[in-house]
C-alpha positions in Angstrom: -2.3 -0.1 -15.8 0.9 2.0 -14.8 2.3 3.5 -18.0 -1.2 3.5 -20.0 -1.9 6.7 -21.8 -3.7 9.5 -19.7 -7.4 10.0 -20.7 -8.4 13.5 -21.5 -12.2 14.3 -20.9 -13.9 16.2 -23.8 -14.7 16.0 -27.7 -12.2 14.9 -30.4 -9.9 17.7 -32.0 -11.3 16.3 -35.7 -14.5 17.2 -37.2 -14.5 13.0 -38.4 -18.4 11.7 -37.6 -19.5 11.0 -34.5 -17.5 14.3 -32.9 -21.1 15.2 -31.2 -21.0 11.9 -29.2 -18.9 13.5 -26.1 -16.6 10.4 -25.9 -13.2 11.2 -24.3 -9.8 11.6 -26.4 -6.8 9.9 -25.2 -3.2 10.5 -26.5 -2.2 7.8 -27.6 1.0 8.5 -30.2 3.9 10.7 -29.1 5.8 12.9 -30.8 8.6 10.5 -31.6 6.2 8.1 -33.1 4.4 10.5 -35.2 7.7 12.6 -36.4 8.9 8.8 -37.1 6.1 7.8 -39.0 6.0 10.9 -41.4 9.8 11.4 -42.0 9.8 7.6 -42.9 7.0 8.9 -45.7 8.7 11.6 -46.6 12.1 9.9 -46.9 11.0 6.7 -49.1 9.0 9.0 -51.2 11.6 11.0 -51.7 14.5 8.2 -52.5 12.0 5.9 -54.5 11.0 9.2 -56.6 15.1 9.5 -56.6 14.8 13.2 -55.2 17.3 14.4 -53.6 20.4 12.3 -52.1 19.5 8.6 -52.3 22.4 7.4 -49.7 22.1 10.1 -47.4 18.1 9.8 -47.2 18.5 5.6 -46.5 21.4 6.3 -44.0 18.8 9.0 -42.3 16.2 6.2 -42.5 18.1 3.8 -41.1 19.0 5.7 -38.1 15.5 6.4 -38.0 14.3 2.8 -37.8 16.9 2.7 -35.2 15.8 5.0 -33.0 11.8 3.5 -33.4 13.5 0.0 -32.3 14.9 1.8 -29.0 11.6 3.6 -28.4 9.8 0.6 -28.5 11.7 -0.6 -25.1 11.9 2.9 -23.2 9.3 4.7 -24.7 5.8 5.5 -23.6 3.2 2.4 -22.8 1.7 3.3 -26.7 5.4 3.1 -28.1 6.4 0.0 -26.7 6.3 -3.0 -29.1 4.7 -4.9 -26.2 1.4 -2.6 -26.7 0.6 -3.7 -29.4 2.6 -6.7 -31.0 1.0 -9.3 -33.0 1.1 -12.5 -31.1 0.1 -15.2 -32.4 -2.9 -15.1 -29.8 -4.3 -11.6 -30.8 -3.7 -12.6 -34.8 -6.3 -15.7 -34.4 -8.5 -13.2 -32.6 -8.2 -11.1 -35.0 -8.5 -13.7 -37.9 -11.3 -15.9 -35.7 -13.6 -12.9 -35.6 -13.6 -12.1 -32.4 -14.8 -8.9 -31.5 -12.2 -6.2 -31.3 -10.5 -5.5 -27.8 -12.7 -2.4 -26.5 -9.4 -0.9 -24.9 -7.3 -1.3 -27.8 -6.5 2.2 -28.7 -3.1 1.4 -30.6 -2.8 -0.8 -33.1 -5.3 -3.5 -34.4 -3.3 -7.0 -34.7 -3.3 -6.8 -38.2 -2.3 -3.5 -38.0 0.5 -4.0 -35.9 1.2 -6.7 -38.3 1.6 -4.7 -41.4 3.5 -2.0 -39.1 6.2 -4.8 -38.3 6.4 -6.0 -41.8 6.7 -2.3 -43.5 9.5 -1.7 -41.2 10.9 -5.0 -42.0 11.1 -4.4 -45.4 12.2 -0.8 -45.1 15.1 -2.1 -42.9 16.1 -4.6 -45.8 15.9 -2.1 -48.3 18.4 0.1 -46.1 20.4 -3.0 -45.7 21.0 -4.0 -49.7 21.5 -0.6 -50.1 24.2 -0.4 -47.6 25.9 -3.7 -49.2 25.8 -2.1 -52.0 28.0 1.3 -51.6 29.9 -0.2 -48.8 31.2 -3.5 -50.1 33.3 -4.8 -52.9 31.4 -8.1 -52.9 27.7 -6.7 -53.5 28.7 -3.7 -55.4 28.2 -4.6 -59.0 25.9 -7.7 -58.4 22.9 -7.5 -60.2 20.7 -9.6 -58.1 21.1 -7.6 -55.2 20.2 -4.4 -57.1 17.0 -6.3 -58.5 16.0 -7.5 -54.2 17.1 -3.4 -53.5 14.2 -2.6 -56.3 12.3 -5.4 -55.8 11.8 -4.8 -51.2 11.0 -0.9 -53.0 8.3 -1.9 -55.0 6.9 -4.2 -52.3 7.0 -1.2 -49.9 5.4 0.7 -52.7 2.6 -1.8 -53.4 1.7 -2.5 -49.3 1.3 1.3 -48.6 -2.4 1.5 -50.1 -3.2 -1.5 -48.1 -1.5 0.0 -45.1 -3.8 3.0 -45.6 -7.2 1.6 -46.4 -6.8 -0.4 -43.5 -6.4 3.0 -41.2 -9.3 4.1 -43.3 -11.2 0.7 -42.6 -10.3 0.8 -38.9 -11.2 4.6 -38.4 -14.4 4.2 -39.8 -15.2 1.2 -38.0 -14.6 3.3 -34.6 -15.3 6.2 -35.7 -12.4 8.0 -35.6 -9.9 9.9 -38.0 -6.5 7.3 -37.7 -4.6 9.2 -40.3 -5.3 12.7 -38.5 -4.8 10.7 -35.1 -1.1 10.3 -36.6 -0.9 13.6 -37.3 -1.8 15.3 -33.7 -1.7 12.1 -31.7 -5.1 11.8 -30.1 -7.4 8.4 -30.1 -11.2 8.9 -29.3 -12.2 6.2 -26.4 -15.2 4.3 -25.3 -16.2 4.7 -22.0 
């Protein structure tokens, strides 16, 4: 397909198991997706850990979440929220146990699914927070302080699931999906 990520012939940059098995690496996250991904870390660490300046961090989030949404129109064919999107179709595959799609090299379904509701939550958060310092009305209510905490701690409490699942995944096709994040490259089946 026009737009699909270009294959590059030769071993895996990782020394993950399986390296010797000469199967071809594809690049499959860009820069702006892997920069996003880590300074979205980075950034909830460091407000939920209250380091550092709490507003300023969730307004830098924010305009980070914004940027993603845009990417996922104009960006790369492994950017684009249609890549990888978890329709309802590819969920009961998913849940159905049908075998994985071969050429899926982005996210699983429920992968994509988690992705969609992390960022969900993280835009909420963002959201209460804003209402909060920007608005008379939500300023001193307590209830919206306890759903600010509250979409936190959910964040908080999905993240192990969000990584077992990309150790799950990586081990299933043996491949390294945290490292992948980190230098962008999938290994492929032939």
């Amino acid at each position: 397909m026009a737009g699909e990520p270009k294959l590059v012939e030769g071993k895996a940059g990782s020394a993950s198991a399986g390296d010797e098995d000469g199967r071809r690496v594809t690049v499959v996250w860009d820069p702006l997706v892997r920069s996003f991904h880590w300074l979205l870390v980075v950034g909830f660490a460091l407000n939920y850990l209250e380091i550092g300046p709490h507003r300023w961090i969730g307004y830098a989030l924010m305009g980070l979440i914004a940027i993603r949404g845009m990417w996922g129109f104009i960006g790369p064919w492994s950017a684009r929220w249609t890549s990888f999107w978890p329709t309802p179709r590819r969920l009961r595959a998913a849940f159905g146990g049908a075998a994985p799609d071969a050429r899926r090299i982005t996210h699983t379904p429920l992968g994509a699914a988690m992705m969609v509701l992390l960022l969900a939550l993280m835009l909420a958060l963002g959201t209460t927070g804003m209402l909060m310092v920007h608005t008379e009305h939500f300023h001193e209510l307590k209830w919206m302080e306890e759903l600010h905490e509250g979409l936190a701690t959910a964040i908080l409490c999905l993240i192990p699931l969000h990584v077992l699942g990309a150790i799950k995944e990586g081990r299933r096709r043996k491949d390294n999906l945290i490292a992948a994040m980190i230098h962008g490259r999938r290994r492929v089946d032939d």
